[in-house]
PyMOL CGO cylinders between C-alpha atoms (Angstrom):
from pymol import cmd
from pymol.cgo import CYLINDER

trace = [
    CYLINDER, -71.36, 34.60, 18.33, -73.12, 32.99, 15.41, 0.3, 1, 1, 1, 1, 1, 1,
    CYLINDER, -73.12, 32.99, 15.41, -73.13, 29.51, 14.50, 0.3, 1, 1, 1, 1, 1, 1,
    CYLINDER, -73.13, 29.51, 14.50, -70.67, 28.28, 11.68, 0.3, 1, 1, 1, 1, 1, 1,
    CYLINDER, -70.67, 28.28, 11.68, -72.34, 27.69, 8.17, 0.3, 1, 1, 1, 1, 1, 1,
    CYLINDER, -72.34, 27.69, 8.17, -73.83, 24.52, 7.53, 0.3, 1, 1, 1, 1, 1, 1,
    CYLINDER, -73.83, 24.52, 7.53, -71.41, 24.94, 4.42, 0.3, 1, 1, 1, 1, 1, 1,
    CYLINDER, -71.41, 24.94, 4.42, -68.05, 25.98, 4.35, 0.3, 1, 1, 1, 1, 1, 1,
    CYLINDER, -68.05, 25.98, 4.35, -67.40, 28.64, 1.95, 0.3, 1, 1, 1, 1, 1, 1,
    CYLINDER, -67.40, 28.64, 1.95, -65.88, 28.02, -1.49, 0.3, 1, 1, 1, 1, 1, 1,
    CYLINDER, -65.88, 28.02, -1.49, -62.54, 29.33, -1.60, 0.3, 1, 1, 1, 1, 1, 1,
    CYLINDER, -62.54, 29.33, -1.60, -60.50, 28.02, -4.09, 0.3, 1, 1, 1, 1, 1, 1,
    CYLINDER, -60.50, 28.02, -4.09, -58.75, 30.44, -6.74, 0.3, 1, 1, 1, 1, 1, 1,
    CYLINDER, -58.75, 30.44, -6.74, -60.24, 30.32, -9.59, 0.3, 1, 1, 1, 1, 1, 1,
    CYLINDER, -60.24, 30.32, -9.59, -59.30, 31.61, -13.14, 0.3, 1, 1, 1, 1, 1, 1,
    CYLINDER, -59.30, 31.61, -13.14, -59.88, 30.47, -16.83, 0.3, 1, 1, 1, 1, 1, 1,
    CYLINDER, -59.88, 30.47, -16.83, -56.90, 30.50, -19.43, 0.3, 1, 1, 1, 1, 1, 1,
    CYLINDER, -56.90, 30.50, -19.43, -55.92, 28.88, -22.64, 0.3, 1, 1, 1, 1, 1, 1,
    CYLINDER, -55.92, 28.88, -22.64, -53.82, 25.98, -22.60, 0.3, 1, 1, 1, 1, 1, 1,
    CYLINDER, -53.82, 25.98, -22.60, -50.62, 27.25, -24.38, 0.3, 1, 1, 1, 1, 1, 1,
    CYLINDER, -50.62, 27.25, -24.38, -48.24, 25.35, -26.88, 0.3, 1, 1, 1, 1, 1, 1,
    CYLINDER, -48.24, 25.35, -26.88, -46.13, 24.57, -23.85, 0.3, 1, 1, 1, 1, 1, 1,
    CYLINDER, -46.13, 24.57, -23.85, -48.96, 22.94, -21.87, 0.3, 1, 1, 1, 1, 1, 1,
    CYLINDER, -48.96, 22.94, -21.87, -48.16, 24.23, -18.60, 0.3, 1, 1, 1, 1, 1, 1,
    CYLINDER, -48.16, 24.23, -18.60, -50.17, 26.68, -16.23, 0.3, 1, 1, 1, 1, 1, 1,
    CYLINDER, -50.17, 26.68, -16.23, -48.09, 29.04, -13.89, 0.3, 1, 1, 1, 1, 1, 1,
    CYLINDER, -48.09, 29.04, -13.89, -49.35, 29.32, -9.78, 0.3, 1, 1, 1, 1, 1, 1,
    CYLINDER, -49.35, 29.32, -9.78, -47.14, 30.55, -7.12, 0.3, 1, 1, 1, 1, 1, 1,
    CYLINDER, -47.14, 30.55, -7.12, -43.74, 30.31, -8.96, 0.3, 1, 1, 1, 1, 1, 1,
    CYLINDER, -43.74, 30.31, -8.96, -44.74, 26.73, -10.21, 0.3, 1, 1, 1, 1, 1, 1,
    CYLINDER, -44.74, 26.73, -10.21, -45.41, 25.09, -13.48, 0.3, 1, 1, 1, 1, 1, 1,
    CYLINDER, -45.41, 25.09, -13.48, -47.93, 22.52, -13.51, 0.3, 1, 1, 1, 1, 1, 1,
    CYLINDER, -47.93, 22.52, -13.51, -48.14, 20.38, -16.76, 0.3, 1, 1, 1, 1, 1, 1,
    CYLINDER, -48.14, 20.38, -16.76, -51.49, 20.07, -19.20, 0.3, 1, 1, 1, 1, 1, 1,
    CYLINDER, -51.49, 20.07, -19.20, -52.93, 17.61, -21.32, 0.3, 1, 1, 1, 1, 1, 1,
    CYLINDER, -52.93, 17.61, -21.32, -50.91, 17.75, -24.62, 0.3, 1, 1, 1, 1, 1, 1,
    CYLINDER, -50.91, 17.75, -24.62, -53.53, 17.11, -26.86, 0.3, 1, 1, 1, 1, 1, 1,
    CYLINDER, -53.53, 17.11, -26.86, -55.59, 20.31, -25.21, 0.3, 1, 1, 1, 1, 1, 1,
    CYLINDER, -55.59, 20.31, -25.21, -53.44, 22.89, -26.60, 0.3, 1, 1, 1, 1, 1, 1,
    CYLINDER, -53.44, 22.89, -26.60, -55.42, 26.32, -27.98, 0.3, 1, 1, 1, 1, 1, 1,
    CYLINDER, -55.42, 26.32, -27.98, -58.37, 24.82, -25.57, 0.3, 1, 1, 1, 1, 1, 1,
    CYLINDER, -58.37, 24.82, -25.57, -59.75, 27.11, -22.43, 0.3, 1, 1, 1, 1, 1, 1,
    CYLINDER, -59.75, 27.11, -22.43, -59.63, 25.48, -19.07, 0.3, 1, 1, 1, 1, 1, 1,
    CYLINDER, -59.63, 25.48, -19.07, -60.85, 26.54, -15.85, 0.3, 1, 1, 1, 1, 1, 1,
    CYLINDER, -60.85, 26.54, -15.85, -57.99, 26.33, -13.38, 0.3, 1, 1, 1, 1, 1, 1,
    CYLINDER, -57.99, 26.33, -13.38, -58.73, 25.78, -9.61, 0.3, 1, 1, 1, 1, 1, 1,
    CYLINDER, -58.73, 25.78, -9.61, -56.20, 26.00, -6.57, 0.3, 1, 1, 1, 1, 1, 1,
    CYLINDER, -56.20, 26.00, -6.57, -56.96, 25.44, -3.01, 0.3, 1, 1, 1, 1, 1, 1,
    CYLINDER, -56.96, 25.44, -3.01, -54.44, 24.16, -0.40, 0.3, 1, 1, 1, 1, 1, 1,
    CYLINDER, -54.44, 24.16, -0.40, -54.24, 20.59, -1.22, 0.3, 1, 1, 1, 1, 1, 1,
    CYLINDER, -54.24, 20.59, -1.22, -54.17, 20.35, -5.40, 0.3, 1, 1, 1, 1, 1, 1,
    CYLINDER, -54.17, 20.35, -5.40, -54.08, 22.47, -8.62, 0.3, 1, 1, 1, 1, 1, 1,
    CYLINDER, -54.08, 22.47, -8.62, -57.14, 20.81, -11.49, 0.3, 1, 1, 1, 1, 1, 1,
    CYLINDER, -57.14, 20.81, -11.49, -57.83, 21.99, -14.76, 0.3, 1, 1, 1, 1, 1, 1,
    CYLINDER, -57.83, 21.99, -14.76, -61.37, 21.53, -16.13, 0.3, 1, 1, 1, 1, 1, 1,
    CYLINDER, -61.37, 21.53, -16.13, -61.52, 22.00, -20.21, 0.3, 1, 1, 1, 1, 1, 1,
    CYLINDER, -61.52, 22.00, -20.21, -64.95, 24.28, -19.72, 0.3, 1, 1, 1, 1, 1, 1,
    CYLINDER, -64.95, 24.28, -19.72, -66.91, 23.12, -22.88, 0.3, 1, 1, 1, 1, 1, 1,
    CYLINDER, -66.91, 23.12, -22.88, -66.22, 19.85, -21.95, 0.3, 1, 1, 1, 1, 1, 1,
    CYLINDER, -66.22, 19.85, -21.95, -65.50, 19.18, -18.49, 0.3, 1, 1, 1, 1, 1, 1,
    CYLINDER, -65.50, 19.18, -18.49, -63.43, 17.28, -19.61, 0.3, 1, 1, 1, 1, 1, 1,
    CYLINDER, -63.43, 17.28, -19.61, -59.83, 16.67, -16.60, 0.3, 1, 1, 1, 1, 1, 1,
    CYLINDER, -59.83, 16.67, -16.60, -57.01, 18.18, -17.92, 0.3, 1, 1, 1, 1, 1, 1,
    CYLINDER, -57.01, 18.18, -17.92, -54.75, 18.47, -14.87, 0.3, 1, 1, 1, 1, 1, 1,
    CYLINDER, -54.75, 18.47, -14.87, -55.03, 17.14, -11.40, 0.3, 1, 1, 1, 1, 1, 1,
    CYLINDER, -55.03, 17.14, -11.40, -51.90, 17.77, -9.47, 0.3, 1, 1, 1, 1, 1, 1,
    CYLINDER, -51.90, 17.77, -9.47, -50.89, 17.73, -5.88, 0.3, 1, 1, 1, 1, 1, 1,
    CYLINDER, -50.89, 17.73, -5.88, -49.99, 21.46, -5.01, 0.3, 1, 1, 1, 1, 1, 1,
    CYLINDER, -49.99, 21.46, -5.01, -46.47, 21.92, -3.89, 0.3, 1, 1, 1, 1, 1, 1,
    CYLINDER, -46.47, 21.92, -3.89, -45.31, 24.76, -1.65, 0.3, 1, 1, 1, 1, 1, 1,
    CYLINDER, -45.31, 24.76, -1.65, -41.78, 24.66, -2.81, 0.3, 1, 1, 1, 1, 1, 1,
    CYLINDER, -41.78, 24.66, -2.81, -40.60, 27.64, -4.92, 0.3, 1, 1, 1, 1, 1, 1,
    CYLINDER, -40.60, 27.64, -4.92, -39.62, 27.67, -9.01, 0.3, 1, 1, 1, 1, 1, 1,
    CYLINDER, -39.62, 27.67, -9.01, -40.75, 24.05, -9.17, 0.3, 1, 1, 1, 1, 1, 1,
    CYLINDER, -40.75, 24.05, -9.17, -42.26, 22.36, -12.45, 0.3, 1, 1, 1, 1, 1, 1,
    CYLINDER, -42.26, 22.36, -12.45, -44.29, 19.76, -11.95, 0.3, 1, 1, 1, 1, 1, 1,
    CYLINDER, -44.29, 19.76, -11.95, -45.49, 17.05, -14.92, 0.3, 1, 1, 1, 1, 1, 1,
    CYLINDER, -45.49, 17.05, -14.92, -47.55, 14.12, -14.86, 0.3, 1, 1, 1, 1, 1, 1,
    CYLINDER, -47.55, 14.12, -14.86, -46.14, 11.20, -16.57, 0.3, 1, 1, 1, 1, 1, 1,
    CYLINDER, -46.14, 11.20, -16.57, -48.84, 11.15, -19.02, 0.3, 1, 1, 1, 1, 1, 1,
    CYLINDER, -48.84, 11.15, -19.02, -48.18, 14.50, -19.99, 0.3, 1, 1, 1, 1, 1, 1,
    CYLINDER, -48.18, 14.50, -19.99, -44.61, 13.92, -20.69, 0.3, 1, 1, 1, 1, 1, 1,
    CYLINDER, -44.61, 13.92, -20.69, -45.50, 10.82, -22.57, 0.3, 1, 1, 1, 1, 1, 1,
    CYLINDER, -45.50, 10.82, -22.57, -47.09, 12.71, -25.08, 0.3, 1, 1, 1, 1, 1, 1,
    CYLINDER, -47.09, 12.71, -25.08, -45.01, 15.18, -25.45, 0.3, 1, 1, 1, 1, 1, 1,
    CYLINDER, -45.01, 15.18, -25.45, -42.15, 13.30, -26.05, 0.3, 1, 1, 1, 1, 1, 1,
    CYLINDER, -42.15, 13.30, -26.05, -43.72, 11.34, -28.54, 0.3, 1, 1, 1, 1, 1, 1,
    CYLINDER, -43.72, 11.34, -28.54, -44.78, 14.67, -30.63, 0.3, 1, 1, 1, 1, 1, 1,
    CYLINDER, -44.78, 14.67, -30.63, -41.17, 15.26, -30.20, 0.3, 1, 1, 1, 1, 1, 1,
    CYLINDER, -41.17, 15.26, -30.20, -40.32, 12.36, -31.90, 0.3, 1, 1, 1, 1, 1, 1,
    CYLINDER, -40.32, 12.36, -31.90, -38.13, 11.44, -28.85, 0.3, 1, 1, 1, 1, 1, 1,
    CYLINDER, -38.13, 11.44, -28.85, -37.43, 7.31, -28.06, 0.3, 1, 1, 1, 1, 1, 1,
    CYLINDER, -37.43, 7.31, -28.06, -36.45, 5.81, -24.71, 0.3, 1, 1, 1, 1, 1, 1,
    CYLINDER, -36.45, 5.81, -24.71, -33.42, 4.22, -26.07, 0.3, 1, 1, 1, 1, 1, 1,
    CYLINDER, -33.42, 4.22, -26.07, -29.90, 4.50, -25.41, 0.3, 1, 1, 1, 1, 1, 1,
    CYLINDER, -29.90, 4.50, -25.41, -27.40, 6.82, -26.47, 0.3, 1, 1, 1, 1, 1, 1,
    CYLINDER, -27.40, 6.82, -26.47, -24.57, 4.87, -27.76, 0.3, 1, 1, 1, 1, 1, 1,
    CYLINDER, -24.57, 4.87, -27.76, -21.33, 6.72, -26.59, 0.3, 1, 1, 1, 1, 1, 1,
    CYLINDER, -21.33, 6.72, -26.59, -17.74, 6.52, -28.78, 0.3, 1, 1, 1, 1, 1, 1,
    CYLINDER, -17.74, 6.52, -28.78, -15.34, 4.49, -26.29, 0.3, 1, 1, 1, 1, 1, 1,
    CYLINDER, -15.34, 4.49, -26.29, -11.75, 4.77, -27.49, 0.3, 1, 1, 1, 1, 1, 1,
    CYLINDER, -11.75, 4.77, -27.49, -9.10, 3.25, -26.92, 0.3, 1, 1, 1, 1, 1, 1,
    CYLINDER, -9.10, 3.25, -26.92, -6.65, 4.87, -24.19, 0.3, 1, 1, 1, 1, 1, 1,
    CYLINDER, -6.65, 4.87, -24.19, -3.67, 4.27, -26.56, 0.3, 1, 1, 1, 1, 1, 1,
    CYLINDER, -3.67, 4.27, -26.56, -4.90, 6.37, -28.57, 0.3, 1, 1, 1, 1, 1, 1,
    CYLINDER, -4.90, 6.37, -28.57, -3.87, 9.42, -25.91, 0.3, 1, 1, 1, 1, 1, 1,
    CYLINDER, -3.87, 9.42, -25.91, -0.71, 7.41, -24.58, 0.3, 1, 1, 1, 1, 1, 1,
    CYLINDER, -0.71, 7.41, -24.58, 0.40, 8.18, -27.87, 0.3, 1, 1, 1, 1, 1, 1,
    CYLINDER, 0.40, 8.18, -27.87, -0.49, 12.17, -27.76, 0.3, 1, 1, 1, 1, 1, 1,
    CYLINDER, -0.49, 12.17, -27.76, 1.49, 12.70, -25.01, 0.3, 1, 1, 1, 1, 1, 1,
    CYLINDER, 1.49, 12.70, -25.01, 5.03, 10.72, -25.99, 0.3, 1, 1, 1, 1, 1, 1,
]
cmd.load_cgo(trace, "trace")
């Protein structure tokens, strides 16, 4: 037998796409959330066993780095990522005031 390489071979997946309007990038059944502000940009996406990354390729610029899960029809977004996009949704973190009334109110709908 031969000796092993003094290198071990590349063998991530590779694969260049454009960063939709939904910034997410499908591999294995899973989403994996973009950087907002990259939309109509191409990234070079790269999967081996441990994480997903996203490389904008005029750039280089990082527009994904996520921990590659194994579990089926998951999506996965980074908190930065959802930041923004709530924002452009012109969603607030504040809360939802609810109409409490009075359970009189229904005594008196049933007699």
């Amino acid at each position: 037998m031969r000796p092993l390489p003094a290198r071990e071979p590349d063998v991530d997946r590779r694969w260049v796409t454009r960063v939709a309007p939904d910034p997410h990038l499908r591999f294995n059944t899973n989403d994996y959330s973009l950087d907002p502000n990259l939309v109509g940009r191409r990234v070079e996406v790269r999967a081996n066993q441990r994480e997903i990354t996203a490389v904008v390729l005029d750039t280089r610029e990082l527009a994904c780095r996520h921990e590659r899960s194994f579990a089926k029809n998951r999506t996965i977004t980074a908190l930065e990522h959802a930041r923004i996009l709530r924002e452009r949704r012109g969603e607030r973190d504040h809360d939802v005031v609810v109409e409490q009334r009075p359970l009189a109110v229904y005594d008196e709908l049933i007699a």
